[in-house]
DOFIKOL-241148 format. One record per residue: residue number from 1; residue in one letter; x, y, z of N, C-alpha, C, O in turn. Coordinates in Angstrom, 3 decimals, padded with zeros to 6 digits. Each point is the difference from the previous one (the first is absolute). Layout:
<rs>
seq type n.X n.Y n.Z ca.X ca.Y ca.Z c.X c.Y c.Z o.X o.Y o.Z
NUM A X Y Z X Y Z X Y Z X Y Z
...
</rs>
This chain:
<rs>
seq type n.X n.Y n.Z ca.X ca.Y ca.Z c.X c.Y c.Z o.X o.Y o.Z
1 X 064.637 -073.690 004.925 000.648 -001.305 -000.086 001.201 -000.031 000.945 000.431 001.098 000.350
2 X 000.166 -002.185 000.108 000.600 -000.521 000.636 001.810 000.556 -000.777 000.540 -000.454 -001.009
3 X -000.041 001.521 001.944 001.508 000.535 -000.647 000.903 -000.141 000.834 000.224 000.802 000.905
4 X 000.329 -001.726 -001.092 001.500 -000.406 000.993 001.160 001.132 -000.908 000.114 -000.076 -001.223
5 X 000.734 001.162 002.136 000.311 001.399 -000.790 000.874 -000.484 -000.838 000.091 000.815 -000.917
6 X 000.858 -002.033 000.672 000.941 -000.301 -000.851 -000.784 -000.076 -001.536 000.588 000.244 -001.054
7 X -002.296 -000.705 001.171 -000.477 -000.399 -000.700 -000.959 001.297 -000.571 -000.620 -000.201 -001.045
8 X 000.519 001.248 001.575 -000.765 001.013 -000.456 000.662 000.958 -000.770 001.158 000.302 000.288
9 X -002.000 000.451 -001.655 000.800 000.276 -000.602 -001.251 001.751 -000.435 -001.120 000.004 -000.510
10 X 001.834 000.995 000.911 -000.726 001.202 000.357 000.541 001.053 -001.528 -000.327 001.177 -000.150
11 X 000.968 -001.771 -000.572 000.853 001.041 -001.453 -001.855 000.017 -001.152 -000.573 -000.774 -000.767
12 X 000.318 002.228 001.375 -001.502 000.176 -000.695 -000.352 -000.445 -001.922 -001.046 -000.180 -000.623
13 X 002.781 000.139 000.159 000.377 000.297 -001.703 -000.412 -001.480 000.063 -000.916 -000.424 -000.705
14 X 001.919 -000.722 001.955 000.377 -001.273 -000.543 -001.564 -000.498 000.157 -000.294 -000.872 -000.818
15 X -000.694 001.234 001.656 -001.593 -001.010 000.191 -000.714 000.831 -000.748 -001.191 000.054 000.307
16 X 001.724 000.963 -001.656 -000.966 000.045 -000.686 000.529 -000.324 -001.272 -000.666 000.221 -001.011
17 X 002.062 -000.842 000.948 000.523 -000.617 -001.298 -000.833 -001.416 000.093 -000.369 -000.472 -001.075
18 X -000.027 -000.400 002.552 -000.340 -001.088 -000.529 -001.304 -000.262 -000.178 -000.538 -001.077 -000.259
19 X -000.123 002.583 000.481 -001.428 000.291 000.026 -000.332 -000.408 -001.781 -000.691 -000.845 -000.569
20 X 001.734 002.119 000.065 -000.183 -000.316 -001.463 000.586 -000.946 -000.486 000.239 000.171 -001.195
21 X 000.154 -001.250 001.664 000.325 -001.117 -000.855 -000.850 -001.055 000.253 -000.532 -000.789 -000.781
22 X 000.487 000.869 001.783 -001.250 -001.142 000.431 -001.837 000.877 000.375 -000.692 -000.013 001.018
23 X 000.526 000.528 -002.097 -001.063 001.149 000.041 -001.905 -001.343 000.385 -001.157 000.395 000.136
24 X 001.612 -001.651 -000.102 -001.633 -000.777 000.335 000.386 -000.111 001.571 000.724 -000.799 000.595
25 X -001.458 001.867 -000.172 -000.035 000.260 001.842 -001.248 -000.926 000.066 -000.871 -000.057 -000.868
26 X 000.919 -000.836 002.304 -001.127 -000.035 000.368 -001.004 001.176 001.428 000.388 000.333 001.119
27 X -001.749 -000.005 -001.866 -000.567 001.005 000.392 -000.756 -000.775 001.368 -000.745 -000.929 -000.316
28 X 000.848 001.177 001.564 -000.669 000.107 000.983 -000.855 000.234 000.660 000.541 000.832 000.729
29 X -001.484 -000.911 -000.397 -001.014 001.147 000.926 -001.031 -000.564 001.138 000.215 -001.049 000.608
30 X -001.384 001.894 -000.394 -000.586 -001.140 000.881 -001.344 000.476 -000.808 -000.333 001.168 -000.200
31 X -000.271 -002.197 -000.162 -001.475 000.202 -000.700 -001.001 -000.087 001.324 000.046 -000.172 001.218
32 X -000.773 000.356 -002.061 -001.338 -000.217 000.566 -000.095 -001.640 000.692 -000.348 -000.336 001.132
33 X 000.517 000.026 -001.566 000.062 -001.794 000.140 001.475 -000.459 000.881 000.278 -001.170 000.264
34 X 000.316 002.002 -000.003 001.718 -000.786 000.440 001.225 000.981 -000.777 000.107 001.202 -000.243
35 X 000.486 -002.062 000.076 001.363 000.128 -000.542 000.059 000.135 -001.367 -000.307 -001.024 -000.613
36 X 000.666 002.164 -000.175 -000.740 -000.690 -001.768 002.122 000.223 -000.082 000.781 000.592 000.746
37 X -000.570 -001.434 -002.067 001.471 -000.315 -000.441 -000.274 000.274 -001.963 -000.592 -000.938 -000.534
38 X 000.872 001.756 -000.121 000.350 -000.002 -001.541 000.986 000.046 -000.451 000.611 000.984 000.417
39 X 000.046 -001.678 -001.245 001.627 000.458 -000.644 -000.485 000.924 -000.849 -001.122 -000.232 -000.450
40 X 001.731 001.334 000.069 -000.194 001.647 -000.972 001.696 000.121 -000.540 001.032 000.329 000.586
41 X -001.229 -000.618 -001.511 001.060 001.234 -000.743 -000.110 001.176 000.165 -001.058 000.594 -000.202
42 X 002.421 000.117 000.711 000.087 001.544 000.723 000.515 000.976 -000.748 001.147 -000.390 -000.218
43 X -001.276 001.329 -000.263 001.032 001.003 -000.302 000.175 001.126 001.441 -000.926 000.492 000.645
44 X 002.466 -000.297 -000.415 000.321 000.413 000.757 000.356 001.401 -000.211 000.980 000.174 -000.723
45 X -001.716 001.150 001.323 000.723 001.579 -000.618 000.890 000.318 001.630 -000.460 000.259 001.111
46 X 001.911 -000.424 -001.602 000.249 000.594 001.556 000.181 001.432 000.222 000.523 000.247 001.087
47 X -000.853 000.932 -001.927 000.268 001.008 000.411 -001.395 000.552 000.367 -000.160 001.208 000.173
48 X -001.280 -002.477 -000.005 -001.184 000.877 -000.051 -000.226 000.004 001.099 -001.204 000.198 000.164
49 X 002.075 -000.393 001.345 -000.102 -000.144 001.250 001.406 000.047 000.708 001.103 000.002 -000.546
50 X -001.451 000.041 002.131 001.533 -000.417 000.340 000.468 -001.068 -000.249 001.191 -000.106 -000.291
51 X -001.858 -000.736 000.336 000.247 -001.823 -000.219 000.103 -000.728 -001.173 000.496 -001.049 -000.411
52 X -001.330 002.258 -000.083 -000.563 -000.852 -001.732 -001.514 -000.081 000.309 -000.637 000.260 001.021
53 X 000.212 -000.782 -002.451 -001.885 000.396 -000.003 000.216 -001.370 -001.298 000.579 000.189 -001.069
54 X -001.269 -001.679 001.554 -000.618 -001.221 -000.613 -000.777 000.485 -000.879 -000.593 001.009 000.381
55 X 000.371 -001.351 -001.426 -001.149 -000.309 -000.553 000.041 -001.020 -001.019 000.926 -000.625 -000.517
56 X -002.582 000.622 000.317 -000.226 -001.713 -000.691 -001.690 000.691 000.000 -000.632 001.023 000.260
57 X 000.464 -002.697 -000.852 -002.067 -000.012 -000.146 -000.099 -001.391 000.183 000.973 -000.695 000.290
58 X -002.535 000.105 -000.507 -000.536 -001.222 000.519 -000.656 000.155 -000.924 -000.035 001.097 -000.557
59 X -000.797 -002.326 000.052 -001.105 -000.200 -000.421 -001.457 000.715 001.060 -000.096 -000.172 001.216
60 X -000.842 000.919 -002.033 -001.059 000.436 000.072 -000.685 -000.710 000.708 -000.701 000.573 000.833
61 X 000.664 -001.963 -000.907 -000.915 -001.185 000.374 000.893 -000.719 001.581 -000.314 -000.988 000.664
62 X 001.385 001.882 -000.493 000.570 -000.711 001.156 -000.531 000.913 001.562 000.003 001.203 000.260
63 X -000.360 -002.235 000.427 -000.355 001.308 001.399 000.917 000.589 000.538 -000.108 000.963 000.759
64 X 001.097 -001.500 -001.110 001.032 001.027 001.142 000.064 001.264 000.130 000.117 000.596 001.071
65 X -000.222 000.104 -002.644 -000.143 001.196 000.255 -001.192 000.742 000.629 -000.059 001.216 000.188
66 X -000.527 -001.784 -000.003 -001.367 000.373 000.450 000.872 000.351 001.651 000.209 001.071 000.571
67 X 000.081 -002.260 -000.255 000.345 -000.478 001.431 000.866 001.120 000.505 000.011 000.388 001.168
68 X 000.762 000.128 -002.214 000.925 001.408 000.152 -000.576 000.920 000.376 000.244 000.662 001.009
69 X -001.126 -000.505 -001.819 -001.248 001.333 000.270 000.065 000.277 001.842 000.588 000.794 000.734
70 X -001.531 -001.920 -000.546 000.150 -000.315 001.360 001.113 -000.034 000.906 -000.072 000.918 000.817
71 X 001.104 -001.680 -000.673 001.086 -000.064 000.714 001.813 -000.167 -000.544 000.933 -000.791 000.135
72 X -001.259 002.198 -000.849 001.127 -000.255 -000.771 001.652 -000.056 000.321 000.817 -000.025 -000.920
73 X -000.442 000.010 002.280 000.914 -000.906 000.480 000.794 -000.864 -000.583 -000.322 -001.188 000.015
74 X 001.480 001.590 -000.626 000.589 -001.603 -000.768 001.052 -000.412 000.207 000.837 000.800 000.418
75 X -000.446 -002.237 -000.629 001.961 -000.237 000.073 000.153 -000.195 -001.546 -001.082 -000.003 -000.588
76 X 002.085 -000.144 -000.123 000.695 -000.374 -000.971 000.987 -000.658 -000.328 001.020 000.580 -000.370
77 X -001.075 -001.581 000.414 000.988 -001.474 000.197 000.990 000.003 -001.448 -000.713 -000.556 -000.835
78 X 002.088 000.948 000.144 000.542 -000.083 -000.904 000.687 -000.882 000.531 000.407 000.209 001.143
79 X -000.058 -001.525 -001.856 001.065 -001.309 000.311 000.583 -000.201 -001.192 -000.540 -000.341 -001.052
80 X 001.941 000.625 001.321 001.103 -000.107 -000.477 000.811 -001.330 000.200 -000.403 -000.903 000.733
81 X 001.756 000.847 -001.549 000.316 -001.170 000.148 -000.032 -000.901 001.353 -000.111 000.452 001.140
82 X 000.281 -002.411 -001.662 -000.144 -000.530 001.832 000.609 -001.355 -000.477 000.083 -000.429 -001.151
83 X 000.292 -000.094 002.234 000.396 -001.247 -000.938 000.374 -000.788 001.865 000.231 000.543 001.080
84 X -000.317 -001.707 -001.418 000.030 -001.244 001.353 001.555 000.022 000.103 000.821 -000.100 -000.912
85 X -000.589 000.280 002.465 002.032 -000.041 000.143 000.141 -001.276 000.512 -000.395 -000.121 001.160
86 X 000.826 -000.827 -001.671 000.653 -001.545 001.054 001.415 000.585 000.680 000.777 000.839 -000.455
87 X -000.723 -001.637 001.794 000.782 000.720 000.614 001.156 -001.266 000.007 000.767 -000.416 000.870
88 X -001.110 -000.087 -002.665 001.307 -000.786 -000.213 001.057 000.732 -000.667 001.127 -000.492 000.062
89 X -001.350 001.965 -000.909 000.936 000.986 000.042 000.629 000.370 000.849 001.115 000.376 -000.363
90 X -001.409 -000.261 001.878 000.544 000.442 000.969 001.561 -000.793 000.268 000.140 -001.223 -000.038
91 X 001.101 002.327 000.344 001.057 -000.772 000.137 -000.283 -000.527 001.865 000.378 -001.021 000.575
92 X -000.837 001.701 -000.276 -001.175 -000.065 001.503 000.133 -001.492 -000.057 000.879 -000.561 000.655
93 X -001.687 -000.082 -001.386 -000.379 -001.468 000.268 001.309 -000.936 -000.161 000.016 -001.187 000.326
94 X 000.964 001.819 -000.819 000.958 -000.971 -000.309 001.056 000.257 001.558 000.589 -000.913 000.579
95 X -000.578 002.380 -000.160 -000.014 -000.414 001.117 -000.292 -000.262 001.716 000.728 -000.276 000.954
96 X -002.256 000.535 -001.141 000.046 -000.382 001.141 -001.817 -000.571 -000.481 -000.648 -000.457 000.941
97 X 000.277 000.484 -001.671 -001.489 -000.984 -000.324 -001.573 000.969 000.553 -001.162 -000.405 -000.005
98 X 001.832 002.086 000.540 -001.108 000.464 000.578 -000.583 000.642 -000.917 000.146 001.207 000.191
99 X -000.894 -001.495 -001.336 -000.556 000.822 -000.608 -001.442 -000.809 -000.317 -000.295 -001.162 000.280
100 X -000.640 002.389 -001.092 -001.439 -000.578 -000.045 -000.157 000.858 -001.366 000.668 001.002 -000.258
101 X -001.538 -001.496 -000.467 -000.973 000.708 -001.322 -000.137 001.124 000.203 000.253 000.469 001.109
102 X -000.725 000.331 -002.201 -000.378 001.254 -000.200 -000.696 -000.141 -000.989 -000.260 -000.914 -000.782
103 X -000.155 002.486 000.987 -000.582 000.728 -001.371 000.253 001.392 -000.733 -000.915 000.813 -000.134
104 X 002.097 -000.604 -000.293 000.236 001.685 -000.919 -001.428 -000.119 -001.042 -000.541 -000.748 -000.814
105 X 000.337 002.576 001.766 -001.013 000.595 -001.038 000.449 001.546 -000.159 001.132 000.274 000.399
106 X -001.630 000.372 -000.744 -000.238 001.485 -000.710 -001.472 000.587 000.375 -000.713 -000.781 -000.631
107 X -000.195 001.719 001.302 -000.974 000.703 -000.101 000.317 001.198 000.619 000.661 000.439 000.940
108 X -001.381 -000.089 -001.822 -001.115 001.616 000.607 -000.939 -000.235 000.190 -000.536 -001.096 -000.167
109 X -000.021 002.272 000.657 -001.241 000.270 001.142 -000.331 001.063 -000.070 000.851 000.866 000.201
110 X -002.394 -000.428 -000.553 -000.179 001.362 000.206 -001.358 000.406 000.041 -000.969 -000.230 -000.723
111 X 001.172 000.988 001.900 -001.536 -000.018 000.453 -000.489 001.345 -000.328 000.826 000.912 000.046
112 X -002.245 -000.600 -000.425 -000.706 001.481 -000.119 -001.015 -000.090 000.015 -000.594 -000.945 000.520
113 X -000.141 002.277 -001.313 -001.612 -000.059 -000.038 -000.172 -000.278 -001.739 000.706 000.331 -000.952
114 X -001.964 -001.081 001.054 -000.467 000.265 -001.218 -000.957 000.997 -000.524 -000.808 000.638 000.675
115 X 000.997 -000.572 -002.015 -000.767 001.642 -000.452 -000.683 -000.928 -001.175 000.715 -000.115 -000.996
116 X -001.659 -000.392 000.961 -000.423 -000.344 -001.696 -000.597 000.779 -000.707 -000.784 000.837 000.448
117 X 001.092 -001.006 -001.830 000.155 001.227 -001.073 -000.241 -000.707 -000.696 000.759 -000.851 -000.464
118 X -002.657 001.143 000.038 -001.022 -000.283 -001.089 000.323 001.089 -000.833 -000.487 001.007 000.515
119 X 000.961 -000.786 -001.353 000.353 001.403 -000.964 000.742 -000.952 -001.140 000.866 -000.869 -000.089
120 X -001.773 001.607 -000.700 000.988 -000.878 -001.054 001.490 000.728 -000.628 000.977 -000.546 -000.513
121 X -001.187 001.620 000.717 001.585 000.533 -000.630 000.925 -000.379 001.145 000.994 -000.508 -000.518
122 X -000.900 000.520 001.541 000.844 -000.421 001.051 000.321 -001.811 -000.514 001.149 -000.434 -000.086
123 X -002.307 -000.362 -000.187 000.301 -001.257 -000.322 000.631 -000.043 -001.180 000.945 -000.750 -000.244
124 X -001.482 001.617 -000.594 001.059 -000.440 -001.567 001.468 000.348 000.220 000.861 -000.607 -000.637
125 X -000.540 001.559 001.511 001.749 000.529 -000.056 -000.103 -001.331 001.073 000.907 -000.810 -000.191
126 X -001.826 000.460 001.247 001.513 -001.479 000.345 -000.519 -000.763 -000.597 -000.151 -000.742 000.970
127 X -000.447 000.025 -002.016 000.220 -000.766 -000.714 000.608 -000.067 -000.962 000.183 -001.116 -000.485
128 X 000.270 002.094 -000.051 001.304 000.729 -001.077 001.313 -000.039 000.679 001.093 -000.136 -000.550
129 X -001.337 000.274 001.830 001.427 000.567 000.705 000.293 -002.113 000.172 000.798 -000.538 -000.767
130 X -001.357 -000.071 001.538 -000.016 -001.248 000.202 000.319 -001.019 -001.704 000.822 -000.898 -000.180
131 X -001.454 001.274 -000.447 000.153 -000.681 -001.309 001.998 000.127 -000.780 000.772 -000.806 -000.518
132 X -000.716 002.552 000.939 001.718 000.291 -000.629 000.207 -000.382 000.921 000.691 -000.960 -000.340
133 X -000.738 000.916 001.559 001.158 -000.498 001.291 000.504 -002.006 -000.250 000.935 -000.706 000.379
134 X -002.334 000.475 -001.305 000.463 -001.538 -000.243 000.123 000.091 -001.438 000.206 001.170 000.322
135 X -000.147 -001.205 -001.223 -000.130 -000.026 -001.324 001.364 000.543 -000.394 000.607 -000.558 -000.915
136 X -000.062 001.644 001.563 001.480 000.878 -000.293 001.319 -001.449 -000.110 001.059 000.034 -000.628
137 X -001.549 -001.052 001.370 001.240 -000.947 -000.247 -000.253 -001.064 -001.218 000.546 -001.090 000.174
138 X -001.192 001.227 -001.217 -000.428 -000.483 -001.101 000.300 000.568 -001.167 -000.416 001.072 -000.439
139 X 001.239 -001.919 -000.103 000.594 000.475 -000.987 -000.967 001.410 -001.219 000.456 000.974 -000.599
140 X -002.081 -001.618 000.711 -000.907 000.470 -001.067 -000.936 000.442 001.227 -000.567 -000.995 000.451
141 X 000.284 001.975 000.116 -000.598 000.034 001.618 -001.481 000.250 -000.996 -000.159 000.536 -001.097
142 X -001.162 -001.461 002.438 -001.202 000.696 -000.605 -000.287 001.037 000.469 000.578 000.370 001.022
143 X -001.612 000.460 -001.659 -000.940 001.306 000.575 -001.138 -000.446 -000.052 -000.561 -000.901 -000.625
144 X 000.110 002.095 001.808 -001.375 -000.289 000.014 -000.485 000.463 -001.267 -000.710 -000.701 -000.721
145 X 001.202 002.265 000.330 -000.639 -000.063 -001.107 -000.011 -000.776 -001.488 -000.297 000.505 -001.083
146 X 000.761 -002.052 001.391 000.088 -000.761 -001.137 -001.039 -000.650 -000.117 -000.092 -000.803 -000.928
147 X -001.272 001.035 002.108 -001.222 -000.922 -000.139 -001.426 001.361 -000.365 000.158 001.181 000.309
148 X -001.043 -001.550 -000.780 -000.986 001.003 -000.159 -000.091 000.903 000.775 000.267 -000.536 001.076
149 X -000.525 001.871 -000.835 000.039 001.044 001.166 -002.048 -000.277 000.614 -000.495 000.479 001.020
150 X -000.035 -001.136 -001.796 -001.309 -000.467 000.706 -000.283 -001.101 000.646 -000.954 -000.472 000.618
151 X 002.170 000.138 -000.955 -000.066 -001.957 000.488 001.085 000.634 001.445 -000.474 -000.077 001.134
152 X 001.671 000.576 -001.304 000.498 000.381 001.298 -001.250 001.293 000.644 000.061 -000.249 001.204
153 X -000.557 000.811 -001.272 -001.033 000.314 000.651 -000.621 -000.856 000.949 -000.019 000.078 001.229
154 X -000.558 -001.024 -002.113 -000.794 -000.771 000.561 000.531 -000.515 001.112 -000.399 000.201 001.147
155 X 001.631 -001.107 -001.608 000.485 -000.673 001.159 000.449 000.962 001.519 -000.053 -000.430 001.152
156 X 000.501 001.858 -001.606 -000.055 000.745 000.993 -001.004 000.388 000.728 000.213 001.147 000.392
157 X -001.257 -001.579 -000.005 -001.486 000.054 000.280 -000.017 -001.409 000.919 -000.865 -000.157 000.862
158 X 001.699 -000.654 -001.074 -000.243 -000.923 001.004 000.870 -000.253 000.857 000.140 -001.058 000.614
159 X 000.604 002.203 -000.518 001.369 -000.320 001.047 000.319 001.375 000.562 000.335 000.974 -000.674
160 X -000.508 -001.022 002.237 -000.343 001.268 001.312 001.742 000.397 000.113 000.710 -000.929 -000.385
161 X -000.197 001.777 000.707 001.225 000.201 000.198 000.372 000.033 001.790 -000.839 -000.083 000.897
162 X 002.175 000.213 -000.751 000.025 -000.283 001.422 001.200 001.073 000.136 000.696 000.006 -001.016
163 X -000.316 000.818 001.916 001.168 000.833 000.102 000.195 000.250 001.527 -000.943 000.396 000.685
164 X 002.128 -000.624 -000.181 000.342 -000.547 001.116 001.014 000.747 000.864 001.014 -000.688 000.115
165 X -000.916 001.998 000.613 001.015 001.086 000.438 000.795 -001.515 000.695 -000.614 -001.010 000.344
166 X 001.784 001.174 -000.287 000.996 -001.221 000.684 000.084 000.734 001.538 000.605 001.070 000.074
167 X -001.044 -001.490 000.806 000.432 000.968 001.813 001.098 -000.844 000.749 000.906 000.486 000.678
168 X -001.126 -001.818 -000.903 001.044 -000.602 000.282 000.742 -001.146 -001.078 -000.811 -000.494 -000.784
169 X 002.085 000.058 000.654 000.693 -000.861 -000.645 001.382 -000.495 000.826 000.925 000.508 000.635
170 X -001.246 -001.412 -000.928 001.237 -001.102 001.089 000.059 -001.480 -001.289 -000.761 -000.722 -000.644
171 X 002.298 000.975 000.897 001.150 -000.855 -001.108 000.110 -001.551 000.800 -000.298 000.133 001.187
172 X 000.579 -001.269 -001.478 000.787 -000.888 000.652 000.747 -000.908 -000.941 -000.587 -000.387 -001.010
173 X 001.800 000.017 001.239 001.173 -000.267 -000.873 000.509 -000.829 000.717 001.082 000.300 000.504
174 X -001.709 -001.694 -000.192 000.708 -001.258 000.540 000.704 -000.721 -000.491 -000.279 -001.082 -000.516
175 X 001.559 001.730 000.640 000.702 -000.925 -001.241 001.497 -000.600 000.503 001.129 000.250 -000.423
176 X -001.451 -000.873 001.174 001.170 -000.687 000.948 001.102 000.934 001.061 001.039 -000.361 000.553
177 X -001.591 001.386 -000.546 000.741 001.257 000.819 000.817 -000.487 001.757 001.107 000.212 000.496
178 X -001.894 -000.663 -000.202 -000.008 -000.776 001.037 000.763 -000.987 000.280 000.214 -000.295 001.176
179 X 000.419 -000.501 -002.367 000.979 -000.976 -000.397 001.615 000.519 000.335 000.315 001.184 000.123
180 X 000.279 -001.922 -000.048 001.602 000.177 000.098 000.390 000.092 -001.954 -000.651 -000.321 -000.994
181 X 001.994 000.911 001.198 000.335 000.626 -001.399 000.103 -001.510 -000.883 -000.121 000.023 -001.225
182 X 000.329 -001.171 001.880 000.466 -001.341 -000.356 -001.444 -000.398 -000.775 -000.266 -000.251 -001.176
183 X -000.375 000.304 002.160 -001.456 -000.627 -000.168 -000.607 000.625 -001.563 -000.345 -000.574 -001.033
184 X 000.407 001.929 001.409 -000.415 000.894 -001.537 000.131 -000.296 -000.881 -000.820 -000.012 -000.918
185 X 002.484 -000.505 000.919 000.668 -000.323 -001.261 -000.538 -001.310 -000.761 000.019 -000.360 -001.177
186 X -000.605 -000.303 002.610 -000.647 -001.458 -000.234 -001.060 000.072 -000.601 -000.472 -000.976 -000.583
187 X 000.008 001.918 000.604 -001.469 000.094 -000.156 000.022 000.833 -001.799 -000.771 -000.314 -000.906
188 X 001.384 000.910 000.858 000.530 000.419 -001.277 000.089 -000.955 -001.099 -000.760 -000.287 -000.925
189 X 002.156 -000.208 001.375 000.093 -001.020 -000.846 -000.898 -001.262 -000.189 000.387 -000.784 -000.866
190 X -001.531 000.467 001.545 -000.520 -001.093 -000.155 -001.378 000.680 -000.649 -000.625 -000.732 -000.767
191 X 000.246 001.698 000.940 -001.080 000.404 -001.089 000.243 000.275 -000.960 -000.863 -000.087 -000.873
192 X 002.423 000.648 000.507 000.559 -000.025 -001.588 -000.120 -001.167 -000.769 -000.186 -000.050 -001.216
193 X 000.381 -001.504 002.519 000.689 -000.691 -000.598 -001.744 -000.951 -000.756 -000.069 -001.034 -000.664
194 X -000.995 001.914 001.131 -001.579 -000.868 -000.347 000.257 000.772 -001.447 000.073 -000.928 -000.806
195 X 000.069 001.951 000.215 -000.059 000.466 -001.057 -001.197 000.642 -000.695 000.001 000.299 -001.195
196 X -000.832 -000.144 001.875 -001.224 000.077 -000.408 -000.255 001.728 000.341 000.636 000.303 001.010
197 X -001.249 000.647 -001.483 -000.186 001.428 -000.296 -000.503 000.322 000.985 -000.096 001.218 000.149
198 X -000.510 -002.203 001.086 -000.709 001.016 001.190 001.210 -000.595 000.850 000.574 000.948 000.535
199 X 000.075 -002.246 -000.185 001.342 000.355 000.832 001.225 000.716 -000.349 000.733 000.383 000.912
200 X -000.451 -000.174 -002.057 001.025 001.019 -000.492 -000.708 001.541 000.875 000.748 000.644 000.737
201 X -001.743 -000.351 -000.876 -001.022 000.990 000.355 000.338 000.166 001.484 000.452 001.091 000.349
202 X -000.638 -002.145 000.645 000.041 000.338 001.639 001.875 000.086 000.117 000.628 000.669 000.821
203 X -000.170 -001.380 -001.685 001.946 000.508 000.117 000.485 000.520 000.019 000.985 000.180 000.717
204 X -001.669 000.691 -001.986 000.598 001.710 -000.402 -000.628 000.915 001.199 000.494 001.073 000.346
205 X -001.617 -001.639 000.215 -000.602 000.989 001.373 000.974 -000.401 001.320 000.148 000.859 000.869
206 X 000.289 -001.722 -000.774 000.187 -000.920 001.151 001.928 000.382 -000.172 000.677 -000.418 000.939
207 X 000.065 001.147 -002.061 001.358 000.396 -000.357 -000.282 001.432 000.572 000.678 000.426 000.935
208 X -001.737 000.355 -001.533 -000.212 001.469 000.028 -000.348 000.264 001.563 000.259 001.125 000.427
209 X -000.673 -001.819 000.218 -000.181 000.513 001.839 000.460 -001.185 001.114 -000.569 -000.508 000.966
210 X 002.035 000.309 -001.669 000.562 -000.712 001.202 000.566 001.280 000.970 000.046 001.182 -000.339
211 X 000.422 -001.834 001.800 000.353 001.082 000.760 001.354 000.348 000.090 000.400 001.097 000.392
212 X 000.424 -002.184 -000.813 001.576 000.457 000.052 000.203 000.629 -000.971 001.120 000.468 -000.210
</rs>
């Protein structure tokens, strides 16, 4: 992707904190047919590689994994916060009128091979590992083992696993960097001032990597 260096962000801890927070990557590849695109919920192990090592599963009935078999090549699209900038925050426009729209976003990127992993004990620990990684922020968290161990069988029978060595990962953190310290402040305060949980969200990003 496209990294202007103010905007690239190389701290291996910080693009795999937003790996695990925003863990529905979209999965990449090239099928048989073109371009295939799946969103996957990921669990991320970073000590099982230099980079970290993805994993997730698909439905049984989906080709992609098939398509892996074959050309298992992938990107991994995690998108993090984003939100539309009017460049009527800008103290810019008040004085001299040269400013234009934007867009603050947040992604990672990460490209590897795929390994798919028909095994079912490999699928039950990440579907265990994936289930506490979401369930742990619930007051009463479920388990898997709260449903029949033949009925989760079963359903484990229809879903291929996917595990993913990370070779490359690249951060981007567009978050008004580029702006004068004035402008920032503009931009700050006017997404505070929408109130709403995803512009509070690009503010607290857009406070945390200004350049002065």
């Amino acid at each position: 992707m496209y990294e202007p260096p103010f905007h690239r962000v190389d701290d291996l801890e910080k693009l795999h904190a937003l790996i695990r927070e925003r863990v529905f990557g979209l999965l990449i590849s090239n099928g048989a047919e073109g371009l295939v695109a799946n969103s996957v919920p990921f669990i991320l192990e970073p000590a099982a590689s230099r980079l970290g090592t993805l994993q997730a599963h698909i439905a049984r009935a989906n080709p992609h994994w098939r398509d892996l078999q074959r050309a298992p090549d992938v990107l991994v699209v995690f998108q993090g916060h984003d939100h539309y900038i009017t460049p009527s925050w800008y103290a810019t426009k008040r004085e001299t009128g040269k400013v234009v729209p934007t867009w603050n976003y947040v992604m990672v990127q990460a490209k590897g091979w795929a390994k798919v992993m028909d095994d079912d004990a490999w699928i039950a620990r990440q579907v265990e590992a994936l289930t506490k990684a979401q369930e742990s922020r619930r007051e009463k968290p479920w388990a898997v083992g709260d449903a029949p161990a033949d009925f989760i069988a079963m359903q484990r029978k229809a879903i291929v696993g996917i595990e993913i060595e990370i070779a490359d990962i690249r951060g981007k953190w567009k978050t008004s960097q580029n702006r004068p310290a004035a402008d920032r402040a503009g931009v700050v305060a006017g997404l505070e001032a929408l109130g709403d949980e995803k512009a509070r969200g690009m503010a607290a990003i857009v406070k945390e990597t200004g350049r002065d």
